[in-house]
C-alpha positions as CSV (number, residue, x, y, z in Angstrom):
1,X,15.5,5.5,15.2
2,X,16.7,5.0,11.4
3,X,19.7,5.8,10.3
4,X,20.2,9.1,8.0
5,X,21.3,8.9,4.2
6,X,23.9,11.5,5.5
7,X,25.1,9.4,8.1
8,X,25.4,5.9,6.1
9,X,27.2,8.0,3.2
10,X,30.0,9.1,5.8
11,X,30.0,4.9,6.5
12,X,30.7,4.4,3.2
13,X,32.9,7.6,2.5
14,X,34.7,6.5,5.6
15,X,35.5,2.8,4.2
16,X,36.5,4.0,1.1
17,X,38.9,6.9,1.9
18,X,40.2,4.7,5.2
19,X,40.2,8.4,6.8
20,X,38.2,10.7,8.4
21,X,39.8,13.9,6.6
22,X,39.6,11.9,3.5
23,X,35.9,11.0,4.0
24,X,35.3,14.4,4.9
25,X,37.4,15.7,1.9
26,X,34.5,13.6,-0.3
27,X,31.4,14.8,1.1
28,X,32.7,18.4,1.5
29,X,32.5,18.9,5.2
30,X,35.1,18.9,8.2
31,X,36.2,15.5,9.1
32,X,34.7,16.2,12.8
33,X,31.1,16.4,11.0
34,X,32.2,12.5,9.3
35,X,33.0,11.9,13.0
36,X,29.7,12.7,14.1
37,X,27.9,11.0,11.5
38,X,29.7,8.1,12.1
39,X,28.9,8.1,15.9
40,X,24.9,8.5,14.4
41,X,24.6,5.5,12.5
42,X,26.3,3.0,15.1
43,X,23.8,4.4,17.4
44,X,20.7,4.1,15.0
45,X,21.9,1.2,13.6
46,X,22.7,-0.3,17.2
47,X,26.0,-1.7,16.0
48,X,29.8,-1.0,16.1
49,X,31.0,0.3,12.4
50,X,34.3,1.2,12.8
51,X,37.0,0.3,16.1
52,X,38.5,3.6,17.2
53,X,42.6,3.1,16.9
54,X,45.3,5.5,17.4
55,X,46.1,5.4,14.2
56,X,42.2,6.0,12.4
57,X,39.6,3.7,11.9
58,X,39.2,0.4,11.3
59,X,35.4,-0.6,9.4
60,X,34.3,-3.8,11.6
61,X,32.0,-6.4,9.4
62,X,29.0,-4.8,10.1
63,X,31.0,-1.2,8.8
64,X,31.8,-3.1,5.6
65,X,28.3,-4.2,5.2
66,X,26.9,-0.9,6.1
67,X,29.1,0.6,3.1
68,X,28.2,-2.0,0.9
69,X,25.0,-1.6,1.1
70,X,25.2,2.4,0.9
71,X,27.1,2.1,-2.3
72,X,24.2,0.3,-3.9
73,X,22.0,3.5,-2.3
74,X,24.4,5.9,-3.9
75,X,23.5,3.7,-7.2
76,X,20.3,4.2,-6.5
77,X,20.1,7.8,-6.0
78,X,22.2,8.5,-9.2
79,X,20.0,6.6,-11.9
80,X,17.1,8.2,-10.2
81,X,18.8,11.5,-10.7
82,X,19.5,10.5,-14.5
83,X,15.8,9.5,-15.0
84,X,14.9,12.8,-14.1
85,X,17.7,14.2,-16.1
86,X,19.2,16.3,-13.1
């Protein structure tokens, strides 16, 4: 199975916001659906992305590469967006 744009933009989301609600916050949905996400892409992916703490997530090295490489995506997706003038 590969891993959803949706799912590796709540990776990245996630690494950037350090929160769930705050990840949630960006992408405009509730920070359960960031939850979910999250749980889709370690399972596509077939790797951890974040250790679950009582106090949030943590982004493992695999999570920080995931968002890395998302970020360039996003990049991506927004000079497409400009060649088309949307």
């Amino acid at each position: 199975m590969a891993a959803r744009w949706d799912d590796l933009k709540a990776v990245m989301h996630l690494v950037r916001a350090g929160s769930l609600a705050g990840a949630g916050d960006a992408l405009k949905v509730n920070y359960t659906t960031v939850a979910r996400r999250i749980s889709r892409a370690e399972k596509a992916l077939g790797a951890v992305l974040f250790e679950r703490l009582a106090d949030g997530y943590r982004p493992t090295r695999a999570g920080h590469t995931v968002a890395r490489e998302a970020a360039k995506m996003e990049g991506s997706e927004f000079d497409l967006l400009r060649l088309l003038g949307r």
